[in-house]
Every structure is written in C-alpha cells, then in structure tokens.
C-alpha positions as CSV (number, residue, x, y, z in Angstrom):
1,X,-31.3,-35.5,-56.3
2,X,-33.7,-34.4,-54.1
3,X,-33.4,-30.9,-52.0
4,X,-34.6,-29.7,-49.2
5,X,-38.0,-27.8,-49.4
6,X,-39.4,-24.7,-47.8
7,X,-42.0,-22.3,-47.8
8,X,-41.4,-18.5,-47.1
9,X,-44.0,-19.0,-44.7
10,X,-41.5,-19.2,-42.4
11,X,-42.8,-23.2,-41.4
12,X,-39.8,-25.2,-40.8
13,X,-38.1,-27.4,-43.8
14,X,-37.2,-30.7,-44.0
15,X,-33.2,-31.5,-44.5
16,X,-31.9,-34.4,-46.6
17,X,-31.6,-36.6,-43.4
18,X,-34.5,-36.1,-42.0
19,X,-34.0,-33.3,-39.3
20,X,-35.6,-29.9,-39.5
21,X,-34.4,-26.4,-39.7
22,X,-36.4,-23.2,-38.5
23,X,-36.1,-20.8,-41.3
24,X,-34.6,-17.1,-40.9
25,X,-31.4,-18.1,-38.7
26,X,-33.2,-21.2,-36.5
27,X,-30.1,-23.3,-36.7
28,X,-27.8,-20.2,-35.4
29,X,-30.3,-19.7,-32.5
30,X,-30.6,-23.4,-31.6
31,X,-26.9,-23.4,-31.7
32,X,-26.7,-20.2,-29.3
33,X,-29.2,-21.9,-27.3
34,X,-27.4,-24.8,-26.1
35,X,-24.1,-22.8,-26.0
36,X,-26.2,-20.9,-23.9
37,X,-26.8,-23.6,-21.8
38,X,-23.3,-25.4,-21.3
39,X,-22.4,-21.9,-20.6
40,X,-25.0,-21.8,-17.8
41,X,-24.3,-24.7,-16.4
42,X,-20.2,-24.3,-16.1
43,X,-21.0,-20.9,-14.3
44,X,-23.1,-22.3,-12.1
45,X,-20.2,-24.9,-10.9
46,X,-18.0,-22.2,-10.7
47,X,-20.2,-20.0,-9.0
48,X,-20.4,-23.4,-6.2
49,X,-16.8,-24.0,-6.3
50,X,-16.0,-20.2,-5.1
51,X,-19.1,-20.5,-2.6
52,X,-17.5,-23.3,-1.0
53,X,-14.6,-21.2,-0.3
54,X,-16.1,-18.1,0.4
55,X,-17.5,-16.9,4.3
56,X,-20.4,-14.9,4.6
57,X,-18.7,-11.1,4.5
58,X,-15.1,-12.2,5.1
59,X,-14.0,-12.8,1.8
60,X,-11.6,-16.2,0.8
61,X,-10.3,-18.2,3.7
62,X,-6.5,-17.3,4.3
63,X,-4.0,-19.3,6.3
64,X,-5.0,-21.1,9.3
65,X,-3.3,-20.2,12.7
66,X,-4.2,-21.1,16.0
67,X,-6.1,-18.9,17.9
68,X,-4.5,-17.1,21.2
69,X,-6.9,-16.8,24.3
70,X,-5.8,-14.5,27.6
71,X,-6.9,-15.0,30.6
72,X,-8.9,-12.2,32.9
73,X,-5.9,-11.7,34.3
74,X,-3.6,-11.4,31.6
75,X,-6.2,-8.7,29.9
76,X,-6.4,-6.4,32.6
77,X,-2.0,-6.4,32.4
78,X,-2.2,-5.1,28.9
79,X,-1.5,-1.3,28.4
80,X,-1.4,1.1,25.3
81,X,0.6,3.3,25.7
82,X,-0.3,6.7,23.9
83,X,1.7,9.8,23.9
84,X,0.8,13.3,22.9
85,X,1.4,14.6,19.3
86,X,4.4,17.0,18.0
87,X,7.4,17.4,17.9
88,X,10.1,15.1,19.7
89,X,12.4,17.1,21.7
90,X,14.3,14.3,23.8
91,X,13.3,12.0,26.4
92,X,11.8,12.2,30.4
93,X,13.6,11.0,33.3
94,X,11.4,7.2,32.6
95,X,13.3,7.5,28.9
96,X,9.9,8.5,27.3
97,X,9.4,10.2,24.1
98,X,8.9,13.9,25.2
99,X,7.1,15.9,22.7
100,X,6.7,19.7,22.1
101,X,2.8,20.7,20.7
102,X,4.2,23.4,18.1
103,X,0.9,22.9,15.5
104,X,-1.7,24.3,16.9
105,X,-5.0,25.9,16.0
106,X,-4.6,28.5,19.3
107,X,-1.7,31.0,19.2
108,X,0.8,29.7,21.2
109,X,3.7,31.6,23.0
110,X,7.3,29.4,24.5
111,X,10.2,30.8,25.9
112,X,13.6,29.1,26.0
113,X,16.4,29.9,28.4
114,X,18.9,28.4,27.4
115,X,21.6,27.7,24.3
116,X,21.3,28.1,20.6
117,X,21.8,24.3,20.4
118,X,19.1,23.3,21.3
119,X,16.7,25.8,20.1
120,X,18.4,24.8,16.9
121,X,17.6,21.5,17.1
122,X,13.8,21.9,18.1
123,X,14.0,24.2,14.4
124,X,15.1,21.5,12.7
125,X,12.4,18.8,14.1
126,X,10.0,21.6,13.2
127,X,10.6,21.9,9.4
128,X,11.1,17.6,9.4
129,X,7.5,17.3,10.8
130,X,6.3,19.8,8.0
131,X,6.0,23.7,9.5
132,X,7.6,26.2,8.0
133,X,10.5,27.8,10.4
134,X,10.8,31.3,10.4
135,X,14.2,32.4,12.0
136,X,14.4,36.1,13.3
137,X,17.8,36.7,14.8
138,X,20.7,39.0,14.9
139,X,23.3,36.5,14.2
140,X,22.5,35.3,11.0
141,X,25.9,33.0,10.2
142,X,24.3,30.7,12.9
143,X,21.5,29.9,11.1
144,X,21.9,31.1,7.5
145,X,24.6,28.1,7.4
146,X,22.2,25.4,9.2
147,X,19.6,26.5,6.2
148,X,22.8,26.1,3.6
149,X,23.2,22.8,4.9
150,X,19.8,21.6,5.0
151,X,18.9,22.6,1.6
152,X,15.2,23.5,2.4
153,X,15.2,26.6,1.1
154,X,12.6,29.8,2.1
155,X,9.6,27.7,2.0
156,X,11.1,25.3,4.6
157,X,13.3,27.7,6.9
158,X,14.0,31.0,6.3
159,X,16.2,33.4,7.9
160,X,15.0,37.2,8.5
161,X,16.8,40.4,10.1
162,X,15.3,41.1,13.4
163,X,11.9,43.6,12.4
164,X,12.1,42.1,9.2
165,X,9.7,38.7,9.5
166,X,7.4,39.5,6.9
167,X,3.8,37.7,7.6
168,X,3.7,34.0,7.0
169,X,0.1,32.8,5.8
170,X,0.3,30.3,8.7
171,X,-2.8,27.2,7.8
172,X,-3.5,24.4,9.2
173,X,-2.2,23.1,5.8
174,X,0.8,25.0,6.5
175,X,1.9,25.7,9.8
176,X,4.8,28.3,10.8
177,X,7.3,28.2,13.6
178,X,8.9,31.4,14.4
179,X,12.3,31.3,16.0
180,X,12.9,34.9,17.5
181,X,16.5,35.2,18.4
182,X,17.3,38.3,19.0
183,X,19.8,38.5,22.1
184,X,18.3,39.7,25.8
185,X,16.3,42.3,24.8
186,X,14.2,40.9,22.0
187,X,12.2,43.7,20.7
188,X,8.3,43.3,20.4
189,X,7.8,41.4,17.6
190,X,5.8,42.3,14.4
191,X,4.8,38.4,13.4
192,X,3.2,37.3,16.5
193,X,1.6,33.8,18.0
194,X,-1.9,33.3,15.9
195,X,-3.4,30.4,15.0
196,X,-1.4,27.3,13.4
197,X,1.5,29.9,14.2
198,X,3.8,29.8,17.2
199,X,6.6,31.5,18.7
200,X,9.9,30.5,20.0
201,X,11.5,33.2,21.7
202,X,15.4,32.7,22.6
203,X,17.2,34.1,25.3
204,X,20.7,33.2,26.0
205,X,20.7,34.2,29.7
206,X,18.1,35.7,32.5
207,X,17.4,39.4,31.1
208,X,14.7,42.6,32.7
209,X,12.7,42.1,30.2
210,X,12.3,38.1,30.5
211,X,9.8,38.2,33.8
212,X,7.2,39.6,31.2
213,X,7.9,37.1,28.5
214,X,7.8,34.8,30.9
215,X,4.2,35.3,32.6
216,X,2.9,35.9,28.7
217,X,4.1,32.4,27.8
218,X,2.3,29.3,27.4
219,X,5.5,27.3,28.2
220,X,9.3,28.2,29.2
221,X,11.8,25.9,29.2
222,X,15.0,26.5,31.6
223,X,18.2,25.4,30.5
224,X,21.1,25.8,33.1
225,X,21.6,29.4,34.9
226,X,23.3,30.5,37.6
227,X,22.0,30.3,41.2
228,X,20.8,33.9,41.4
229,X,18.9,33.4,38.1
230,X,17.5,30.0,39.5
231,X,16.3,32.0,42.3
232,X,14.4,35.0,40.0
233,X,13.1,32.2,37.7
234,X,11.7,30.1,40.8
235,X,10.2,33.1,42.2
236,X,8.4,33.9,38.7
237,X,7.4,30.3,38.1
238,X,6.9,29.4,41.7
239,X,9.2,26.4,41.4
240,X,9.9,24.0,44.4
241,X,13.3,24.6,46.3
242,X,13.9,21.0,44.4
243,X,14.3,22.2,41.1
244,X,15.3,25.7,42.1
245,X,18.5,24.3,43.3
246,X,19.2,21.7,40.2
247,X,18.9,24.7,38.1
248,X,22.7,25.6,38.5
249,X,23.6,21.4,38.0
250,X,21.7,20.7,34.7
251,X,23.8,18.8,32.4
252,X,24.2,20.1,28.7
253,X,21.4,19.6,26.8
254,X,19.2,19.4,29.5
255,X,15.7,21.5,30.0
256,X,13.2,21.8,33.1
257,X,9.7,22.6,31.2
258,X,7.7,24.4,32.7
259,X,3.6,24.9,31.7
260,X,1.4,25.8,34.5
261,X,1.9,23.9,37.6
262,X,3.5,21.1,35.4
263,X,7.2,20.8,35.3
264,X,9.7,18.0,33.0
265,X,12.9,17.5,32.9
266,X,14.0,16.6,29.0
267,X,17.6,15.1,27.7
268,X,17.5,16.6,24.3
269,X,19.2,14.1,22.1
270,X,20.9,15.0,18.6
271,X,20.4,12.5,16.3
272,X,24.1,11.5,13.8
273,X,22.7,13.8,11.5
274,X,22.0,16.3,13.7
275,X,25.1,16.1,15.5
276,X,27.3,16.2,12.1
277,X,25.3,19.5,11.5
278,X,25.4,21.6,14.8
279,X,27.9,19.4,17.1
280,X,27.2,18.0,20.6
281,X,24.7,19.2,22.9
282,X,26.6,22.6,25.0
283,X,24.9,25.3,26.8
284,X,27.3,27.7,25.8
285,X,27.5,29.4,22.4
C-alpha cells in the first residue's frame, strides 16, 4: 500500500491521488485562502448592493413625497413668529403670550400694585419654569398653604418672616425669585436684586413710600386703583390721560405694565390647576 512521501525539507508531497500538499499547515492555508476569497467577493456585493441605496452624505433613501414649491409671493407672506423668553403671565390685547423676563444675569427690580392673586400666580410660574421663589411676607397662612399644597418644599418656594430672607446663592444654574410682601411700607430689604436674582415687591394699594420704589424699578405693573391713585401713578410714570383714566375700570385680573416708555395691558389667566389652588382671578384680598 503505498503512502504518501515527504521530505522535512519542507518541498511539497505527493498524496495518494495525485494532488499535492505544502507541508507545515499548506492545506489549512490554501483552505483559508479561498475562504478568504468567497469572503471577499460576497462583501464586495454587499458593499454594491448598500451603494446603490446609499446618497452621497444623506444616508439611505427614505420615503418619497412630492416636493412643495411657493411662489415669490407666497414666501414673502410667511412669518415666524418669535416671542421673548420667561415666564407667562397672561395674554395682550392681540391674545398673545405675554411673558415676564424674571431670569436674568442683571439685577432686576418689579413692582406690583395690585392683588395677592396674581402675584401669587406669577410665584408659581416662577418655581414651574425652575427658580427658586423666595416669599418674604407678613402674612404667612397665604403662602405657607400655597407651598403645603404644591409640595415643592424649601428648595422650590420657601416662605420667610419679613427681615428674615436669608441669602439665596442665586446662579445662573439656579435662579431665585424673591416675593417681598410685606404690606405698604415694605421695609428695605436685606436680600436684594443681583444677578440671576430678582425682586418682586407687593403692594396692596398706592402707599408714601411707593413713588421711590417706583422710579428704582425696572418694571411696575398696575392693577386697578382708585382715581386719585391713577392720577399719582400717571404723574410718576408719565402715563397718557388714556390709561390714567382706565386705571379705575380694569377688570380682575388685569395689569397695565409699565417699563420705560412702554406700556401692556395683560389678562392674567389661571390655569384648572391654578384656579383649584388659589381661586378666580380678584383684586381684592
């Protein structure tokens, strides 16, 4: 029976029929090889097959629509319609979103005659958007039962004796809103307006010290007064006769805003939520 002969040379041997074998693993390499090479060649269809799908830096083709064209025309109609940042606080006399700038990296100063209501409300928007509310007041049922209800707890809104607002850490990471309620005659506060910190100061009616806080604020809202208090505030803000005399007439919930020479009337409207917490919009506490 005859066998297969090799030298350790490493030369090739001869098999039984006929073929030959390179010595030291040929066979397992001329196996890999042409594994190799079917290998080669299925990737290379593949690698066609996903080309023939594929647009130059758009990735796979997705569904086909057809495509919309405008006209000149047509192009110059469209609008965008942009708004400024903050916090919502009703709507304009178009029906617009009107918003409130509280998060700022400026100290910034607002004074609000008018009802707990609504400076309540503006509190809560506050803490939804993500600053902390700081609440200095002397009636501290008000609030201390809004914060019960919310759940938010001192590092959401937290409500402080008046003098007794210790300092916030305001950030940009963390901006504060400080509510001071504190009657006619707030005292001078110890946490003032710095940056990513603002104020709120509330005053239930027209009071002497309310000219001053007045020409020191950024902006003042103006809820309804009576007409000798329109008259005072008109004089301080230099108001038009116009909206000296709808002072006296503004519906509940309603605020003239006043920043500069700009002025905007805002319907401050409660949300459900907001109105199974603190009730319907009033003037009078």
């Amino acid at each position: 029976m005859a066998r297969s002969s090799a030298s350790r040379s490493g030369t090739a041997r001869t098999t039984r029929d006929g073929g030959t074998v390179s010595p030291r693993g040929g066979a397992r390499r001329g196996f890999l090889a042409s594994t190799a090479s079917v290998t080669s060649a299925a990737s290379a269809a593949s690698v066609a097959s996903v080309a023939s799908v594929v647009r130059g830096g758009f990735g796979l083709l997705g569904p086909r629509h057809g495509r919309h064209g405008l006209s000149t025309e047509q192009v110059d109609a469209l609008s965008l319609p942009i708004g400024d940042d903050g916090v919502v606080i009703g709507v304009d006399a178009e029906g617009q979103p009107a918003t409130l700038g509280l998060n700022r990296p400026t100290p910034y100063d607002v004074v609000f005659i008018g009802g707990l209501w609504t400076a309540q409300v503006i509190a809560l928007r506050a803490a939804a958007v993500g600053a902390r509310v700081a609440v200095e007041t002397g009636r501290a049922g008000a609030w201390a039962q809004l914060v019960q209800a919310l759940g938010v707890g001192p590092s959401g809104m937290a409500v402080h004796d008046v003098g007794r607002v210790p300092p916030q850490g305001a950030s940009a990471g963390s901006p504060v809103l400080v509510v001071r309620d504190c009657g006619m005659r707030p005292p001078r506060g110890r946490v003032v307006a710095g940056p990513w910190q603002s104020v709120l100061t509330v005053l239930p009616y027209l009071s002497p010290v309310a000219p001053r806080l007045m020409r020191q604020a950024r902006l003042v809202g103006v809820q309804r007064v009576s007409p000798d208090e329109a008259t005072l505030i008109g004089r301080e803000l230099g108001l038009p006769g116009g909206d000296v005399g709808s002072l006296p007439t503004l519906a509940d919930g309603v605020t003239l805003w006043c920043a500069d020479r700009d002025r905007q009337y805002v319907m401050t409207q409660a949300t459900d939520a907001e109105t199974g917490l603190l009730g319907a919009a009033r003037r009078i506490d």
